[in-house]
C-alpha positions in Angstrom: 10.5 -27.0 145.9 13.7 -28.1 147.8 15.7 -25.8 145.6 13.4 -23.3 146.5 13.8 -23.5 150.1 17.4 -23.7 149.8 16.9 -20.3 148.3 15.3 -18.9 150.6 15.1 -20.6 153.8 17.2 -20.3 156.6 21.6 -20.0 156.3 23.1 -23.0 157.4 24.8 -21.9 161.3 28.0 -24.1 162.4 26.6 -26.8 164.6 23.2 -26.3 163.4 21.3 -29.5 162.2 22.6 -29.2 158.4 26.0 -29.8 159.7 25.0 -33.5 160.6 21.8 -34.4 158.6 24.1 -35.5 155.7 27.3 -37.2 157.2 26.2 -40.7 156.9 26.2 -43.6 159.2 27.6 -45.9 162.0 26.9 -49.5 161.5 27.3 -51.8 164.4 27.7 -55.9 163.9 28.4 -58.4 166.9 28.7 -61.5 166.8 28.9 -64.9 169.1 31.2 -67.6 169.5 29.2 -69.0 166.8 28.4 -66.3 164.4 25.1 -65.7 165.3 24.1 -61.9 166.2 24.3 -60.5 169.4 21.7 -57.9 170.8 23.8 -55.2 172.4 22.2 -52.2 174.7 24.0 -49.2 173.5 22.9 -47.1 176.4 25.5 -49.2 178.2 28.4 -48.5 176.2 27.5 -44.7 175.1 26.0 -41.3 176.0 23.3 -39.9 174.0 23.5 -40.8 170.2 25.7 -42.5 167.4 27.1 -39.4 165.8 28.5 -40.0 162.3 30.5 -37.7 162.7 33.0 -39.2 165.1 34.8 -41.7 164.4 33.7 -44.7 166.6 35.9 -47.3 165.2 38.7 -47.3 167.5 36.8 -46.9 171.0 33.8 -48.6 170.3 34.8 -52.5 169.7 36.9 -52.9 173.0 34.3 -51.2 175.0 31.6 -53.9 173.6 34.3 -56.7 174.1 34.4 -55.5 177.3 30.7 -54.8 178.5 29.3 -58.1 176.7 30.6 -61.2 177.6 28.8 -62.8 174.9 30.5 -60.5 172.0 32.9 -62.8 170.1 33.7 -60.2 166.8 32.6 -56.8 167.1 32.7 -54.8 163.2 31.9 -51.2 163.4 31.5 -49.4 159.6 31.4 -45.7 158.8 31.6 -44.0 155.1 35.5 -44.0 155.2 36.3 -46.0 158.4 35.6 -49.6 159.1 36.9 -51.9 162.2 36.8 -55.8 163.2 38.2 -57.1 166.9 37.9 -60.2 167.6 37.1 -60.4 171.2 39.2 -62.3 173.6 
């Protein structure tokens, strides 16, 4: 059936939902002083969503350094991209 409606269903438009439904994932670790986990409000550090498309690594650890004082190693993951900082 999803072959189906591949076939005849809708043509994928640029910036329609196809173009992100399969790009993967952002995965977001921080960590304390001591290594424990670190519950972190995105809404603070970001508008709207965690695209997978863009890359987050580079921007996203400092700003959490910055707006958590707790945050002692931030890791940020994607498919191709991965970043640790170790918080000052």
């Amino acid at each position: 059936m999803p072959t189906l409606a591949m076939l005849v269903g809708e043509l994928p438009t640029r910036f329609g939902f196809q173009m992100y439904s399969a790009q993967g994932f952002v995965e977001i670790k921080v960590l304390d002083a001591n290594g424990a986990p670190v519950e972190i409000d995105l809404e603070r550090v970001i508008a709207g969503q965690l695209r997978p498309d863009f890359d987050w690594t580079e921007g996203l650890p400092p700003r959490i350094c910055t707006d958590f004082p707790d945050a002692a190693v931030v890791s940020v993951r994607q498919p191709e991209r991965e970043a640790t900082l170790h918080c000052d």
